[in-house]
Every structure is written in structure tokens, then in C-alpha cells.
C-alpha positions as CSV (number, residue, x, y, z in Angstrom):
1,X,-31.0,-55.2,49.6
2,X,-33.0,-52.7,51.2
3,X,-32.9,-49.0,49.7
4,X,-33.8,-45.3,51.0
5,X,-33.7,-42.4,49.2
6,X,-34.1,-38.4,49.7
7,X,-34.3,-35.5,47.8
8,X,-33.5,-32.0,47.8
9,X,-33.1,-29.2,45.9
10,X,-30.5,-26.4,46.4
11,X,-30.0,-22.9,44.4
12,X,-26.4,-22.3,43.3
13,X,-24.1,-20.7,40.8
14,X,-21.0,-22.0,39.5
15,X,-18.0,-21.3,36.7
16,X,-16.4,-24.6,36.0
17,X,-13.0,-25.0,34.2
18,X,-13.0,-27.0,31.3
19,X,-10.0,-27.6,29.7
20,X,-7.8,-24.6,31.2
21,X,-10.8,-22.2,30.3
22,X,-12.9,-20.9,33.0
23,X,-16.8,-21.0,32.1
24,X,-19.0,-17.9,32.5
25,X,-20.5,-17.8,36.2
26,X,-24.1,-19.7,35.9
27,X,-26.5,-20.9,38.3
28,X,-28.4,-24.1,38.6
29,X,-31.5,-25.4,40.8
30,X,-29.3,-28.5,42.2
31,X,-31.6,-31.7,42.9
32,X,-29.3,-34.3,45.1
33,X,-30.8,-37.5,45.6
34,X,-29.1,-39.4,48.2
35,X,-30.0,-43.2,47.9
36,X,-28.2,-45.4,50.7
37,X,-28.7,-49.0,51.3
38,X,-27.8,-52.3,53.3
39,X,-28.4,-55.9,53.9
40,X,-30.1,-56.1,57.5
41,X,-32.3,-53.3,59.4
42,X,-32.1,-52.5,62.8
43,X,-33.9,-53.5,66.0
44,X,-36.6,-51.3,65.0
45,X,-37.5,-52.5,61.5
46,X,-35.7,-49.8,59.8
47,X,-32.7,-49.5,57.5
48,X,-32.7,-46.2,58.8
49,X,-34.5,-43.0,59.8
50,X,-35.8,-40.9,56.8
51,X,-34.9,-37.5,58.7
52,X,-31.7,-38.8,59.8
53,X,-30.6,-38.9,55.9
54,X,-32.3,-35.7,55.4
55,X,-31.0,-34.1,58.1
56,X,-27.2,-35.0,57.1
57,X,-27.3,-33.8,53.5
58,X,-29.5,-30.4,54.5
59,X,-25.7,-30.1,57.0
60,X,-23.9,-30.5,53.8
61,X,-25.9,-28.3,51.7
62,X,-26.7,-25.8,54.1
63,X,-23.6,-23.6,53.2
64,X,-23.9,-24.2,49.4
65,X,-27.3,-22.8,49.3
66,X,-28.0,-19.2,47.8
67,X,-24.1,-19.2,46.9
68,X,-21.3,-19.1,44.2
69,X,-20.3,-22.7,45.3
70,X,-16.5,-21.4,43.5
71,X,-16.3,-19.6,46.5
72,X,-17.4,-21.8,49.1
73,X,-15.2,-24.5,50.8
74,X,-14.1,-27.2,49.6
75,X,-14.9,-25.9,46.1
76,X,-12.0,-22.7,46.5
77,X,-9.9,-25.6,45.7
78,X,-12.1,-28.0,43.6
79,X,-13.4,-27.4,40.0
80,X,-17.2,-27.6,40.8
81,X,-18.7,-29.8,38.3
82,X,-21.2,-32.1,39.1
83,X,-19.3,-35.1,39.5
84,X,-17.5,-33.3,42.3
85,X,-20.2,-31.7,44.1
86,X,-21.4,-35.7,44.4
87,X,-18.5,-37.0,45.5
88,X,-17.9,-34.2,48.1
89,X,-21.4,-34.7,49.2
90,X,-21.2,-38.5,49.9
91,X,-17.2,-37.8,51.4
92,X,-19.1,-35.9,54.0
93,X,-22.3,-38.0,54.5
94,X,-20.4,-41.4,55.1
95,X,-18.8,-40.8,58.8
96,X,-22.4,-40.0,60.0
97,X,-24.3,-43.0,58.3
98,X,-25.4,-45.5,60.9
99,X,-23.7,-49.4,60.4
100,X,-26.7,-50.7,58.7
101,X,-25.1,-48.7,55.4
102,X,-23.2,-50.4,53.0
103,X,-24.0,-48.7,50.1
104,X,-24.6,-44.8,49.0
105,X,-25.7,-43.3,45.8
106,X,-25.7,-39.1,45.7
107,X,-26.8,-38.1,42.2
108,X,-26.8,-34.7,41.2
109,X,-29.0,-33.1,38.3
110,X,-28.1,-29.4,37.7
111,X,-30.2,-29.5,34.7
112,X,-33.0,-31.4,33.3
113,X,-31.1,-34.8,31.8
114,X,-27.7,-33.5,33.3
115,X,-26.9,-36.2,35.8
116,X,-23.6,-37.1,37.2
117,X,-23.1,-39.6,40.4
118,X,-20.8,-40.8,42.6
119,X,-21.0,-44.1,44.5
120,X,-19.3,-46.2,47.0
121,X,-19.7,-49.5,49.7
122,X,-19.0,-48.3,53.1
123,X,-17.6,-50.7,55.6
């Protein structure tokens, strides 16, 4: 299998509940790291284009950046841990990945040796 992967880092504060209790509002330098991969490449050679990928998660991080992501959609409605800042990335990465994807990988580290990730096949 052929993998990609990108980084990036995003600035963001967040106040998680954890069992009923809300956490004091905190902020974290967010590193994502997006790894996708597949099978077969395309016609030219690739799995896929480098700035494609980056260009799809700066979309998705674009409105999260410099923010409370509490009050940013979709986390008004979603606890904003880690976990779920993962699986929301890769819910909104998927519909734009080109059909040589069948796999994805978004890891998020909002502190040294604080990882959570979310995976999934596509197709």
C-alpha cells in the first residue's frame, strides 16, 4: 500500500466536558496529521497530489484557527476532545479525496504525547 501524509499545526482553545463537568477554557497548538493511502496510483505516478491533501485539511481548519473551537461549528453541538476533532476532520476530508483513497488516518496531538485518532476505509 502506498501512503501520504501532511502536517499542520493550528492554535485553538477548548473546555471539554468530562463526566457532566465542564473543564476550564484551555488552549492547545493542534498538530493534525492526515495520512491517506491506497492500492494503485494514478495515470501520473501519484497516489495523489501533496497540496491537494493540504489544501483540503487547511479548508477544514481554516475556521478553527485563532478560535474557542466550543464555539465554532460543529463543536456548538460536539464535546471537543480530541477524538472528535479527528473524526470531524476526516468526516469532512473524505467526499473530496480522489478514488485512489482507501484509507485515511487524521491524528491529532494537542499536547506533547496526547494523541487520539480516527480512522476509516473509504470506498
Amino acid at each position: 500500500m502506498y501512503t501520504l501524509r501532511v502536517e499542520q499545526v493550528f492554535s485553538a482553545a477548548h473546555a471539554i466536558l468530562i463526566q457532566g463537568e465542564r473543564e476550564r477554557l484551555h488552549g492547545h497548538d493542534w498538530r493534525v496529521r492526515v495520512e491517506v493511502g491506497g492500492e494503485s496510483l494514478d495515470e501520473d505516478g501519484l497516489l495523489c497530489d501533496f497540496h491537494l491533501i493540504e489544501r483540503l485539511l487547511n479548508d477544514v481548519l481554516s475556521p478553527w484557527k485563532d478560535s474557542t473551537l466550543n464555539e465554532v461549528d460543529p463543536f456548538t453541538h460536539l464535546n471537543p476532545t480530541a477524538e472528535k476533532v479527528a473524526e470531524t476532520i476526516a468526516s469532512q476530508l473524505t467526499p473530496h479525496l480522489p478514488s485512489t483513497i482507501e484509507q485515511l488516518t487524521v491524528r491529532v496531538t494537542e499536547a506533547p504525547g496526547c494523541e487520539a485518532a480516527f480512522s476509516s476505509r473509504i470506498g
